[in-house]
Biopython code that builds the backbone (N, CA, C, O; Angstrom):
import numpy as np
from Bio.PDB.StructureBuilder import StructureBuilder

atoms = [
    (1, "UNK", "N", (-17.110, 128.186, 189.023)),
    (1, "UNK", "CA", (-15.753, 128.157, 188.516)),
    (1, "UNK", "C", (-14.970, 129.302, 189.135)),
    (1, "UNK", "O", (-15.501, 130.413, 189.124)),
    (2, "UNK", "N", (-13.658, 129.140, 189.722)),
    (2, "UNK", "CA", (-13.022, 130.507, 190.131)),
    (2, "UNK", "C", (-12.442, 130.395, 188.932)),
    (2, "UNK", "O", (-11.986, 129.510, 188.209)),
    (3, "UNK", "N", (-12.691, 132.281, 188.937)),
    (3, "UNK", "CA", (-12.556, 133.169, 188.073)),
    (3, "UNK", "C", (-10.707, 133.137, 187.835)),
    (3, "UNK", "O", (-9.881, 132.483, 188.471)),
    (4, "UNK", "N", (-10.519, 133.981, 186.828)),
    (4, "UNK", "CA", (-8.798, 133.671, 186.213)),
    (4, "UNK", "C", (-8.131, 134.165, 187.205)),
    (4, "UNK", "O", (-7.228, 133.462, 187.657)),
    (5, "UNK", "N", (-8.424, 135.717, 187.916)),
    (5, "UNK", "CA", (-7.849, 136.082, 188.407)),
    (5, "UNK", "C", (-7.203, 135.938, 189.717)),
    (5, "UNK", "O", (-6.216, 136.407, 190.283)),
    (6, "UNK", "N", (-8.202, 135.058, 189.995)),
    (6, "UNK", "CA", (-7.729, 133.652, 191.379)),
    (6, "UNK", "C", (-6.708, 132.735, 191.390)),
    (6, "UNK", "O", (-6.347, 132.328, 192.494)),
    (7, "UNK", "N", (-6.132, 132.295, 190.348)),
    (7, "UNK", "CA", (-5.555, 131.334, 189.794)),
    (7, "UNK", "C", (-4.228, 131.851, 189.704)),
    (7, "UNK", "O", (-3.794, 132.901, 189.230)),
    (8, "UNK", "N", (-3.566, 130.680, 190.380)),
    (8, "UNK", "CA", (-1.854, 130.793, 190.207)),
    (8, "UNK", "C", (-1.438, 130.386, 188.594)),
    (8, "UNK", "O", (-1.947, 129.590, 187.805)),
    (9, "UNK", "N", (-0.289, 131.297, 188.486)),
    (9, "UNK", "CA", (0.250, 131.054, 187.191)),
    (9, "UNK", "C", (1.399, 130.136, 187.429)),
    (9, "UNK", "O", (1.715, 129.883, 188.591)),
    (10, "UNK", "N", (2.141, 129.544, 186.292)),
    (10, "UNK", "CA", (3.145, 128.765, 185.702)),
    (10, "UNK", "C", (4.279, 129.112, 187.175)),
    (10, "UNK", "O", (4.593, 128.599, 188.249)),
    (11, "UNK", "N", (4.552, 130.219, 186.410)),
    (11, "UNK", "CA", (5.774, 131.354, 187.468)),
    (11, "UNK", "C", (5.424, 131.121, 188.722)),
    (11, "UNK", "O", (6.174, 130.417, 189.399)),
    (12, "UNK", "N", (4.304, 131.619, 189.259)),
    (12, "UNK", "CA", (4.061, 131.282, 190.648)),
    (12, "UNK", "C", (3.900, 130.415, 191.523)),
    (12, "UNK", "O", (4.162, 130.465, 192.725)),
    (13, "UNK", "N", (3.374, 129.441, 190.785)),
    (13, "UNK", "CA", (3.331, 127.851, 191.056)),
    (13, "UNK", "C", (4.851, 126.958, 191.340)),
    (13, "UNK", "O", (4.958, 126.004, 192.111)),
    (14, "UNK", "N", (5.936, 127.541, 190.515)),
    (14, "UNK", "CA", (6.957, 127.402, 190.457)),
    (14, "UNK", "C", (7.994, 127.618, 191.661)),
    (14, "UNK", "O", (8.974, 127.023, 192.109)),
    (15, "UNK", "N", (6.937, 129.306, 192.084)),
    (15, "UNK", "CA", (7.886, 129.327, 192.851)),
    (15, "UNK", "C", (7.404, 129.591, 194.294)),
    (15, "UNK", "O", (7.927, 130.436, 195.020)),
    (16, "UNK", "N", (6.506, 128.911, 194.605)),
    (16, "UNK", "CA", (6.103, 128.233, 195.811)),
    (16, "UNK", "C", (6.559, 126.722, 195.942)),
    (16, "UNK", "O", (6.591, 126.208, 197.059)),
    (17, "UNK", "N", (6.777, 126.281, 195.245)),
    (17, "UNK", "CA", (7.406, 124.634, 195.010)),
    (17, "UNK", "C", (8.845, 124.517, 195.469)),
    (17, "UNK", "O", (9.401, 123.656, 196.150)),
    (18, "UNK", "N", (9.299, 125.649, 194.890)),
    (18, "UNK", "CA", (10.842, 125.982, 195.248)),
    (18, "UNK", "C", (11.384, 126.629, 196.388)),
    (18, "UNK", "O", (12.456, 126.257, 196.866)),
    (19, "UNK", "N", (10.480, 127.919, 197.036)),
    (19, "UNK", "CA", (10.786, 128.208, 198.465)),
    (19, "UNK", "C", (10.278, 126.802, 199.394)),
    (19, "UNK", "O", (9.749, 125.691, 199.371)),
    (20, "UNK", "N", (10.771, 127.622, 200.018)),
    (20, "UNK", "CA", (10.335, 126.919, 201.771)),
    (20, "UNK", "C", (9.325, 127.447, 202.365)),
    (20, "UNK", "O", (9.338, 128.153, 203.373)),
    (21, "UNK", "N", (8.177, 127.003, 201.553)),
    (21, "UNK", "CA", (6.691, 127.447, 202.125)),
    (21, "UNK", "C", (6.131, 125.872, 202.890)),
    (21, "UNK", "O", (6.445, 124.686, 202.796)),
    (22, "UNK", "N", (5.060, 126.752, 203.722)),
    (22, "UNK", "CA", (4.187, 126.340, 204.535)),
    (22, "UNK", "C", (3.409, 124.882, 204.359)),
    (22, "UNK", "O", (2.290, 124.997, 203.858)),
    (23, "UNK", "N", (3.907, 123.250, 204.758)),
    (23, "UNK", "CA", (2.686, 122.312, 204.283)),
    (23, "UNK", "C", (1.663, 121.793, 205.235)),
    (23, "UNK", "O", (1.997, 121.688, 206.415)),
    (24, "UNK", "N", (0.285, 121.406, 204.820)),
    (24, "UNK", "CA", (-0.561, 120.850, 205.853)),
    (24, "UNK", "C", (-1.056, 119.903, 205.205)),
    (24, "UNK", "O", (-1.362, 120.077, 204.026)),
    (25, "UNK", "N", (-1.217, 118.868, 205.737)),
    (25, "UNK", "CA", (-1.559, 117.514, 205.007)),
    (25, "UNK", "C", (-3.134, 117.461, 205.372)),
    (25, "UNK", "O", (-3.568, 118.122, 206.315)),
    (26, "UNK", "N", (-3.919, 116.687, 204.621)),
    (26, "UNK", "CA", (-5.251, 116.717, 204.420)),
    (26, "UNK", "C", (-5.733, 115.221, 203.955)),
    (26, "UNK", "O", (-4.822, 114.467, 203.615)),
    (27, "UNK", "N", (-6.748, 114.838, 203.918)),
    (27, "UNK", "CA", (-7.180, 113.633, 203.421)),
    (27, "UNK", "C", (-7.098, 113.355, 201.790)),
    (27, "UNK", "O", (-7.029, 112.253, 201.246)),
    (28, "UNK", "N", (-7.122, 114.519, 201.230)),
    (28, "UNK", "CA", (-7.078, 114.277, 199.663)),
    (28, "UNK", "C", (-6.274, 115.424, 198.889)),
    (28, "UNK", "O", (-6.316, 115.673, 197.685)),
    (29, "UNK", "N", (-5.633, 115.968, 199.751)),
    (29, "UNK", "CA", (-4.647, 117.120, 199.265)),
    (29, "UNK", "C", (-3.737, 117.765, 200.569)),
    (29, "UNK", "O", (-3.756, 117.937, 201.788)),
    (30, "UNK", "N", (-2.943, 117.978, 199.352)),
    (30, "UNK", "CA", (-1.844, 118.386, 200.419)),
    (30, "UNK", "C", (-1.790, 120.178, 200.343)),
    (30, "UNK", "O", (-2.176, 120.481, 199.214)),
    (31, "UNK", "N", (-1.491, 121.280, 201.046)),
    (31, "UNK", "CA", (-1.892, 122.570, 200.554)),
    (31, "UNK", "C", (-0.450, 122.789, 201.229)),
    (31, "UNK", "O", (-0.047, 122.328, 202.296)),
    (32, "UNK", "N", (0.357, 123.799, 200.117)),
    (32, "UNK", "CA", (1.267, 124.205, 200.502)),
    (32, "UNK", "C", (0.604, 125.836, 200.390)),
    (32, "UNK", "O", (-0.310, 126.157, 199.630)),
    (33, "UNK", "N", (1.281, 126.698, 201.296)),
    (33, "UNK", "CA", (0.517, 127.936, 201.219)),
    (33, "UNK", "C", (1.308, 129.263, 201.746)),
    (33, "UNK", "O", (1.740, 129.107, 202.888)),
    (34, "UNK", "N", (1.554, 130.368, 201.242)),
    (34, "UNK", "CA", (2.310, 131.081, 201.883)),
    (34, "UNK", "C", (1.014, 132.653, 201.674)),
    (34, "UNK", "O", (0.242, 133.081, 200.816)),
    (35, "UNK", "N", (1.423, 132.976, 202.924)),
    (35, "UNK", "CA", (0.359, 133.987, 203.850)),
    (35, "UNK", "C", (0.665, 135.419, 203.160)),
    (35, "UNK", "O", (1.741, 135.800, 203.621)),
    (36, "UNK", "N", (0.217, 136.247, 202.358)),
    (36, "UNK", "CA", (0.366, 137.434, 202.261)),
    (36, "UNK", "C", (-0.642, 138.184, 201.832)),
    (36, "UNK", "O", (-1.429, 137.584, 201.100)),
    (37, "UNK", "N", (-1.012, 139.952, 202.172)),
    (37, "UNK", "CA", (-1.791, 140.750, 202.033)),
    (37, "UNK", "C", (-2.268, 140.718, 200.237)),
    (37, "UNK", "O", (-1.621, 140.621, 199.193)),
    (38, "UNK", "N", (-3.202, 140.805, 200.449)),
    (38, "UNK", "CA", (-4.185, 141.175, 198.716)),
    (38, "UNK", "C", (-4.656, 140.053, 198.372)),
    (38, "UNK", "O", (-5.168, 139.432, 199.304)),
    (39, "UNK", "N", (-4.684, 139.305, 196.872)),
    (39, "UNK", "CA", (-5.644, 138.786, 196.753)),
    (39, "UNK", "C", (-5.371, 137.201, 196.376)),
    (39, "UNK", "O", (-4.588, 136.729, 195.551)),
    (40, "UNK", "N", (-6.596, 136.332, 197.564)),
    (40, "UNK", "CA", (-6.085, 135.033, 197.188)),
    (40, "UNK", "C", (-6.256, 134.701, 195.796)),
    (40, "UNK", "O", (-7.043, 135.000, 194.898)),
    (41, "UNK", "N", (-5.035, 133.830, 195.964)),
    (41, "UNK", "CA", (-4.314, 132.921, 194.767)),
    (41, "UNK", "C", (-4.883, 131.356, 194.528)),
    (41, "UNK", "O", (-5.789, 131.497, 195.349)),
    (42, "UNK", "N", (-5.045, 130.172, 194.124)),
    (42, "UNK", "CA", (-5.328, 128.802, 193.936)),
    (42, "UNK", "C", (-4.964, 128.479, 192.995)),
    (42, "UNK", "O", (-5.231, 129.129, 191.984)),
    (43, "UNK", "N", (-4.017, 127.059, 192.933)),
    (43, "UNK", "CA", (-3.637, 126.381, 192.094)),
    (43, "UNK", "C", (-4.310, 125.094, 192.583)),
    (43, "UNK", "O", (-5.065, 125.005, 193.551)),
    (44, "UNK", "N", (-3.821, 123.865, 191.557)),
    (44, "UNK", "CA", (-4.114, 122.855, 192.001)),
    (44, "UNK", "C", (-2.941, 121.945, 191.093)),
    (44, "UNK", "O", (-2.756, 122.085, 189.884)),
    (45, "UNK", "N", (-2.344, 121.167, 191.820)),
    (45, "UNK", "CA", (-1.868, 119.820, 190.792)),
    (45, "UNK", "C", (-2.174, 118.910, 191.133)),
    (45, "UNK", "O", (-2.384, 118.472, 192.264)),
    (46, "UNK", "N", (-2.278, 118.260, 189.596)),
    (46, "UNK", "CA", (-2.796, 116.264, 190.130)),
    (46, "UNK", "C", (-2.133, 115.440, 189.068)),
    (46, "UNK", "O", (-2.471, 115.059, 187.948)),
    (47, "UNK", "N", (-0.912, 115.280, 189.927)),
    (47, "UNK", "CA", (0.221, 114.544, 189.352)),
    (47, "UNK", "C", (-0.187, 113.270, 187.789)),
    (47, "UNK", "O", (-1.325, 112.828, 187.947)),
    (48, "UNK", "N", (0.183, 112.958, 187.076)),
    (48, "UNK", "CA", (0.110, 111.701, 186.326)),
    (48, "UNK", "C", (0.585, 110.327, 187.237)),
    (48, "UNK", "O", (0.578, 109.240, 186.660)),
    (49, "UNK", "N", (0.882, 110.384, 188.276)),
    (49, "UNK", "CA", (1.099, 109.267, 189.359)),
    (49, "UNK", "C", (-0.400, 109.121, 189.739)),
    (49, "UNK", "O", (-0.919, 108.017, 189.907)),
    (50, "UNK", "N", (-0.966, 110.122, 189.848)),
    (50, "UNK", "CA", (-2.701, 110.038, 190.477)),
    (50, "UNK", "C", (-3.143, 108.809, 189.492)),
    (50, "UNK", "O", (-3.262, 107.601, 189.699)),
    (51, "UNK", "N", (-3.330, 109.601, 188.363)),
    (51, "UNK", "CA", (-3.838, 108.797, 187.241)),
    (51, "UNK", "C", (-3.097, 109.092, 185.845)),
    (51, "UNK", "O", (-2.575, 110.088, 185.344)),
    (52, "UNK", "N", (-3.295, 107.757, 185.451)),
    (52, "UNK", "CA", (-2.058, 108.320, 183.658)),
    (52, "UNK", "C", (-3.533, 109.240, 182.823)),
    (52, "UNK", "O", (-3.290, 110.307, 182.259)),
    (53, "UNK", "N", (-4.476, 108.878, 182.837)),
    (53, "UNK", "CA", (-5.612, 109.124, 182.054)),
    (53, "UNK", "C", (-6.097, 110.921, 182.558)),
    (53, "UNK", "O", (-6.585, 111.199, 183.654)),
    (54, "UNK", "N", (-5.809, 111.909, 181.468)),
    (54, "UNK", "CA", (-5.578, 113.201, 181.323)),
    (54, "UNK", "C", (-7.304, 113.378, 181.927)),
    (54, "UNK", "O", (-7.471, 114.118, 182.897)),
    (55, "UNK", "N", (-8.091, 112.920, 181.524)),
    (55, "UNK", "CA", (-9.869, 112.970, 181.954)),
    (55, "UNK", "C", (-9.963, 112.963, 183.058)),
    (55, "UNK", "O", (-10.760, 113.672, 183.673)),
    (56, "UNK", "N", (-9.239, 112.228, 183.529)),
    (56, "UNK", "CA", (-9.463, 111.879, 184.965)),
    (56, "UNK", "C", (-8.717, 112.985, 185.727)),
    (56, "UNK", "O", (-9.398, 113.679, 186.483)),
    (57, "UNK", "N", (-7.964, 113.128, 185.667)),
    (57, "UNK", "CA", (-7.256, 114.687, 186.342)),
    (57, "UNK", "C", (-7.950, 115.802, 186.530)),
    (57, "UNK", "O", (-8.277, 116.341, 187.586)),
    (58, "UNK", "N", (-8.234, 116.238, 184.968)),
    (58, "UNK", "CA", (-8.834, 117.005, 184.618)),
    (58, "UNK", "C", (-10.066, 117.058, 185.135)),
    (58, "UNK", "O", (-10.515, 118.194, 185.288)),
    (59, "UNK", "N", (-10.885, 115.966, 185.516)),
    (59, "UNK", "CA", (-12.145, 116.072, 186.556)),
    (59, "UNK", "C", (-11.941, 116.608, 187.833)),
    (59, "UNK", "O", (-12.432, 117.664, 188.233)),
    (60, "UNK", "N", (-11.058, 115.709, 188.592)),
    (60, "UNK", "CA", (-10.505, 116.236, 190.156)),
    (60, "UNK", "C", (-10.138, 117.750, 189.742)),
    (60, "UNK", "O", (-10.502, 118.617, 190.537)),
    (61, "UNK", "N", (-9.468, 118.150, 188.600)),
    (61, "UNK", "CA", (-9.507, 119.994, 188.980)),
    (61, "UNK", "C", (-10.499, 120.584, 188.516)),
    (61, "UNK", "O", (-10.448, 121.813, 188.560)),
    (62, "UNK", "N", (-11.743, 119.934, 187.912)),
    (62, "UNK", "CA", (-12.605, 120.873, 187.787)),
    (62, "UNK", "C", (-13.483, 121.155, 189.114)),
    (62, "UNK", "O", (-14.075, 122.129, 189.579)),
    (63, "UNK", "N", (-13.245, 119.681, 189.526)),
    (63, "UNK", "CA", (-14.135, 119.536, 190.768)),
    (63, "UNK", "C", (-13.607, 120.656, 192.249)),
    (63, "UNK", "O", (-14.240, 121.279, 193.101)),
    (64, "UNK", "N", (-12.135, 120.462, 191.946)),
    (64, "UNK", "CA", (-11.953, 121.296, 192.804)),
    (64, "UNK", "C", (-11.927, 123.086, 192.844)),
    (64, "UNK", "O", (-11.923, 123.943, 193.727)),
    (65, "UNK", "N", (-11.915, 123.064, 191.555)),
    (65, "UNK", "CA", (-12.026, 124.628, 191.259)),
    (65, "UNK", "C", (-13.830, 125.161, 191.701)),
    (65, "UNK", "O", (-14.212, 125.815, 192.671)),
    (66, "UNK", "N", (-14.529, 124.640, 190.693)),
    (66, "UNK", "CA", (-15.392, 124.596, 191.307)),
    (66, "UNK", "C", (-16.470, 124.610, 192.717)),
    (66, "UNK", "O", (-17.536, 125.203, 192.883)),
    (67, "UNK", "N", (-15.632, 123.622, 193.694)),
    (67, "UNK", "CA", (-15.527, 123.842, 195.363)),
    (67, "UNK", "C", (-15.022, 125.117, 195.524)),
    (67, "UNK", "O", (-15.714, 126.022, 195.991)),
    (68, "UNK", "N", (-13.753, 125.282, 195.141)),
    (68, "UNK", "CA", (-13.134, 126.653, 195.693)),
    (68, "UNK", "C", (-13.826, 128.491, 195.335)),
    (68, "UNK", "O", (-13.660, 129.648, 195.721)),
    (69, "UNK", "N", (-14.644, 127.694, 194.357)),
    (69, "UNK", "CA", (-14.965, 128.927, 193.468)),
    (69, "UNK", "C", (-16.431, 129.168, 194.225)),
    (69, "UNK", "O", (-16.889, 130.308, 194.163)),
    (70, "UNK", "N", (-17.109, 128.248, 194.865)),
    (70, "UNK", "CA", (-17.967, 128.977, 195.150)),
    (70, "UNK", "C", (-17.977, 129.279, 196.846)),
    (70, "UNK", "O", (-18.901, 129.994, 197.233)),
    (71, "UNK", "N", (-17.036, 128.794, 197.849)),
    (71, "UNK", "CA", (-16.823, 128.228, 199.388)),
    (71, "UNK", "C", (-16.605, 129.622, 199.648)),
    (71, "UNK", "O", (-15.553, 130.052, 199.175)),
    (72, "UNK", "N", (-17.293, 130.414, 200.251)),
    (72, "UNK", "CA", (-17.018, 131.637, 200.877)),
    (72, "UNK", "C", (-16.698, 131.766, 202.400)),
    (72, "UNK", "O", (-16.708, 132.807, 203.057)),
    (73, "UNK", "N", (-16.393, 130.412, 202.864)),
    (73, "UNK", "CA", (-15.256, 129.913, 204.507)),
    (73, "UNK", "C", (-13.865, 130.324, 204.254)),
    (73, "UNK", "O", (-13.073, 130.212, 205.189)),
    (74, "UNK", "N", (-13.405, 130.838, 202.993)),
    (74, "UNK", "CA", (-11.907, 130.599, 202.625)),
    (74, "UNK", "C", (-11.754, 132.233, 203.391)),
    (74, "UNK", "O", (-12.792, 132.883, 203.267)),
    (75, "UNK", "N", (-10.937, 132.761, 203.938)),
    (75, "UNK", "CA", (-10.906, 133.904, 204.588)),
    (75, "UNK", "C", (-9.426, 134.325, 204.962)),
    (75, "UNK", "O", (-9.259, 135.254, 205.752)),
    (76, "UNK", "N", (-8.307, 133.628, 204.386)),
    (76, "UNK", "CA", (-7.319, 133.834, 204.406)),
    (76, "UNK", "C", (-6.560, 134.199, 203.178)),
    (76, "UNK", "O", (-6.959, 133.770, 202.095)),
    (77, "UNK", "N", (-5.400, 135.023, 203.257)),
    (77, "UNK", "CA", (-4.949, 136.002, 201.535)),
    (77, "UNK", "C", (-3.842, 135.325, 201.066)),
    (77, "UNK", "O", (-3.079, 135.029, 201.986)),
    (78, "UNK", "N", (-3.635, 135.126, 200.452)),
    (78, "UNK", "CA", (-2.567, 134.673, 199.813)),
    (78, "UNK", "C", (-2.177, 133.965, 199.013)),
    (78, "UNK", "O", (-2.975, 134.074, 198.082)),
    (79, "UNK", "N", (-1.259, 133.115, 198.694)),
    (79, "UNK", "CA", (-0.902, 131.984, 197.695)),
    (79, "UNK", "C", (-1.421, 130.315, 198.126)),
    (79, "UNK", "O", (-1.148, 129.748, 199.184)),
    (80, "UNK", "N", (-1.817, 130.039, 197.567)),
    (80, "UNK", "CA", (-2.339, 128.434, 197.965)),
    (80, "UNK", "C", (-2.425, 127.201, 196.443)),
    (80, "UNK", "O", (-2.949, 127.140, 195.330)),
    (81, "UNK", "N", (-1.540, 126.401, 197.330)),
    (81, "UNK", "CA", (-1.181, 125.109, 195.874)),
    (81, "UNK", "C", (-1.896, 124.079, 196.938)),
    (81, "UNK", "O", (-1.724, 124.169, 198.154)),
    (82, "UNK", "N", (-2.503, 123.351, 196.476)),
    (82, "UNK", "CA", (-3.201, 122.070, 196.769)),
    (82, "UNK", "C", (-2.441, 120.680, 195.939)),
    (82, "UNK", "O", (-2.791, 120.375, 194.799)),
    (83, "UNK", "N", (-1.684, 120.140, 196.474)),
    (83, "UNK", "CA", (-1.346, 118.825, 195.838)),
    (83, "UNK", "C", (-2.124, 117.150, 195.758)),
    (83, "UNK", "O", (-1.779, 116.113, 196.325)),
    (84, "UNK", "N", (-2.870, 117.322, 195.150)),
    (84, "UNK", "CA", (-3.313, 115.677, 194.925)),
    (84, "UNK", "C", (-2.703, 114.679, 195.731)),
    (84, "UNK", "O", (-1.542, 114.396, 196.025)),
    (85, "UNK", "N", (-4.225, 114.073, 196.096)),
    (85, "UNK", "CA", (-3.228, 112.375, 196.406)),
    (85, "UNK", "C", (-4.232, 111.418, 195.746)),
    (85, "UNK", "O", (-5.378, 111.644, 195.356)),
    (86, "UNK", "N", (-3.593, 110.427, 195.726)),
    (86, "UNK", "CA", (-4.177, 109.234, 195.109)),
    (86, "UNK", "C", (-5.651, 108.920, 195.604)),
    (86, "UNK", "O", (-6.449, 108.528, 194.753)),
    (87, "UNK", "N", (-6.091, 109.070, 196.980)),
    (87, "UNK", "CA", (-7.081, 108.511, 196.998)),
    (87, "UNK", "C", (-8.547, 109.694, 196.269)),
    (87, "UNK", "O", (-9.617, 109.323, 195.786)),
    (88, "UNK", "N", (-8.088, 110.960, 196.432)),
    (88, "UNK", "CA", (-9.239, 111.955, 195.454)),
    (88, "UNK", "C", (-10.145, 111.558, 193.980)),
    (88, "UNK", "O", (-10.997, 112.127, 193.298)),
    (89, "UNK", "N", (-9.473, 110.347, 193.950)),
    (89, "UNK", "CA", (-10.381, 109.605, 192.648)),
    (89, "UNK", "C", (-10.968, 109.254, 192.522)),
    (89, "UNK", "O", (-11.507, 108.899, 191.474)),
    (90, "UNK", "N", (-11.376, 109.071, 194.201)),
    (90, "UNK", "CA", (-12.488, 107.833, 194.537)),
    (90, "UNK", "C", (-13.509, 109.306, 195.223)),
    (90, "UNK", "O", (-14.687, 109.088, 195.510)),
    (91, "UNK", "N", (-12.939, 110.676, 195.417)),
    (91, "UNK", "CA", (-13.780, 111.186, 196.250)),
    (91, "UNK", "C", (-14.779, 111.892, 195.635)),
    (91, "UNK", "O", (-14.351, 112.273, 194.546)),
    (92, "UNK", "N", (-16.115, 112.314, 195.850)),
    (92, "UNK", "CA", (-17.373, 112.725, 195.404)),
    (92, "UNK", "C", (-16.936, 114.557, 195.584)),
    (92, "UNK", "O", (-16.113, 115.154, 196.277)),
    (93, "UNK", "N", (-17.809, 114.921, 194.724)),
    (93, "UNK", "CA", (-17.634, 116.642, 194.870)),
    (93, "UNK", "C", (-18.066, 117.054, 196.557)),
    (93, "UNK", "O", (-17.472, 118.014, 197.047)),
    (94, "UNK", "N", (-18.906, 116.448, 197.252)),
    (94, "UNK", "CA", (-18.710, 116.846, 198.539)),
    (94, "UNK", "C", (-18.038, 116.584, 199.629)),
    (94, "UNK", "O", (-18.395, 117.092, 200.692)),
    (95, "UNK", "N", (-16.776, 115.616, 199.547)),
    (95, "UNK", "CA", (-15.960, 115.203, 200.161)),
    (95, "UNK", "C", (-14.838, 116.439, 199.823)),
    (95, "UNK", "O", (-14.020, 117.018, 200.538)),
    (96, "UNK", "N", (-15.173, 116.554, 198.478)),
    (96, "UNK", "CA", (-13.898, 117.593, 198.360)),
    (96, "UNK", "C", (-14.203, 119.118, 198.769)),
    (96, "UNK", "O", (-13.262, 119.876, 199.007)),
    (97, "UNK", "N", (-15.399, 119.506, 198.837)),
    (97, "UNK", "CA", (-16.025, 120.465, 199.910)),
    (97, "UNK", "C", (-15.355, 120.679, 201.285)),
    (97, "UNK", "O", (-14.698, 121.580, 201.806)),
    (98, "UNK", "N", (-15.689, 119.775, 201.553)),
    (98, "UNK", "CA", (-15.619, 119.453, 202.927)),
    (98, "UNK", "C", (-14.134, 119.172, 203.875)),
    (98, "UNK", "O", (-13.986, 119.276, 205.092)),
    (99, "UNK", "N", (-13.002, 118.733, 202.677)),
    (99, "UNK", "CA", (-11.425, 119.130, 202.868)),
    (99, "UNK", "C", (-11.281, 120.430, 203.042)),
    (99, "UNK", "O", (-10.788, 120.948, 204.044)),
    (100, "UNK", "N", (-11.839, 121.186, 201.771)),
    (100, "UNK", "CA", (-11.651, 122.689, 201.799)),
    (100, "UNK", "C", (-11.814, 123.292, 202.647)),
    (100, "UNK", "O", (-11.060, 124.209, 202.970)),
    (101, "UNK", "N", (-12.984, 122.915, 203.346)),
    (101, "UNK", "CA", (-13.579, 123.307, 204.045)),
    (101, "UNK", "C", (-12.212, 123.196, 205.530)),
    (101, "UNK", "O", (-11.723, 124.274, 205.869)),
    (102, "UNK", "N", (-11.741, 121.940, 206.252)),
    (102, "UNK", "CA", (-11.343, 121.386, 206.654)),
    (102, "UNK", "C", (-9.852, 122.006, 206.749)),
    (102, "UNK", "O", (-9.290, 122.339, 207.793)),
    (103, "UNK", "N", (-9.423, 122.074, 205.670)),
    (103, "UNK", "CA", (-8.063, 122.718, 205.399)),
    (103, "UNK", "C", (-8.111, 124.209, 205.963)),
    (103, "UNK", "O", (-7.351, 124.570, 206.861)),
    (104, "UNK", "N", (-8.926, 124.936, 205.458)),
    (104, "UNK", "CA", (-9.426, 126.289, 205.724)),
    (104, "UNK", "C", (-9.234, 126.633, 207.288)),
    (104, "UNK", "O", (-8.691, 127.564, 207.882)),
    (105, "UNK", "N", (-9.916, 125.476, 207.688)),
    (105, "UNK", "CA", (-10.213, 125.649, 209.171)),
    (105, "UNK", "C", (-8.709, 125.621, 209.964)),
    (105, "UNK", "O", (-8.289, 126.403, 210.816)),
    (106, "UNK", "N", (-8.253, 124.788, 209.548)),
    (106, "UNK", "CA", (-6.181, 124.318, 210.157)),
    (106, "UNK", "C", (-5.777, 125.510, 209.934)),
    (106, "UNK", "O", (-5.514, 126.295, 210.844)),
    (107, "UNK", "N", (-5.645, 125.886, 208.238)),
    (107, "UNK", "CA", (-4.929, 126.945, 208.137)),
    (107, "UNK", "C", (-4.941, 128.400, 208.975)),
    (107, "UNK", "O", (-3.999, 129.189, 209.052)),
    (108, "UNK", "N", (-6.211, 128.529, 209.553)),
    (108, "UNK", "CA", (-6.600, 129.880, 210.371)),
    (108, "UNK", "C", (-5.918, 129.933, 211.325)),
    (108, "UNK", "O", (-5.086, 130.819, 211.517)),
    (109, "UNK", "N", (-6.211, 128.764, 212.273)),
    (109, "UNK", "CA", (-5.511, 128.370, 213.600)),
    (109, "UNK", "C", (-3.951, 128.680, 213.244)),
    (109, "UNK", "O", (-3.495, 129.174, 214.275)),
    (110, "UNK", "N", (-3.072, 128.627, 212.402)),
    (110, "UNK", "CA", (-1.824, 128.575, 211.887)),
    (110, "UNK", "C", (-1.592, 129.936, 212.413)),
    (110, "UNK", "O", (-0.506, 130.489, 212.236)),
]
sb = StructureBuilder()
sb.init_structure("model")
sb.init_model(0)
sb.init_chain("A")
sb.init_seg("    ")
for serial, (resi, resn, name, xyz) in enumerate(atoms, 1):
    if name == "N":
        sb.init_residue(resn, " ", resi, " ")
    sb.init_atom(name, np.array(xyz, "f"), 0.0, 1.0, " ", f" {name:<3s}", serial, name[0])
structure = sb.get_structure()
């Protein structure tokens, strides 16, 4: 599980949504992300368009917290929102590894 202090708040989440930050599209998430010194940040949303059923959401972010919480490839600082897409419902905890993984890798090159 990543820990609290990893985790974007309300406020912050807010207001990465609202600037003009950074997007990279992915197979099962979209990561908007803006680059700065100290300590990474992770959010996640998974819209009620994904699924109306709150369980089901709530799985895809455990699943993904979980990935994130233990992937020690992540090597970049800053703020990071991951946006859901529809097909992550169908994806297994190591598919979603393996985005992270995937995303991680784009974002460096950036």
């Amino acid at each position: 599980m990543l820990p609290k202090q990893n985790r974007l708040k309300r406020e912050e989440i807010d207001g990465l949504k609202n600037r003009k930050t950074n997007l990279i599209q992915g197979k099962f998430f979209g990561l908007l992300f803006e680059k700065k010194k100290g300590l990474s940040k992770f959010g996640v949303i998974v819209s009620a368009n994904i699924s109306k059923k709150a369980s089901d959401r709530n799985k895809i972010k455990r699943m993904f917290y979980s990935a994130i919480g233990r992937e020690e490839k992540w090597q970049e600082q800053g703020s990071f929102l991951f946006l859901a897409k529809k097909n992550c419902l169908n994806a297994e905890k190591r598919e979603i590894e393996q985005e992270i993984v995937f995303l991680a890798n784009k974002l460096s090159k950036i």
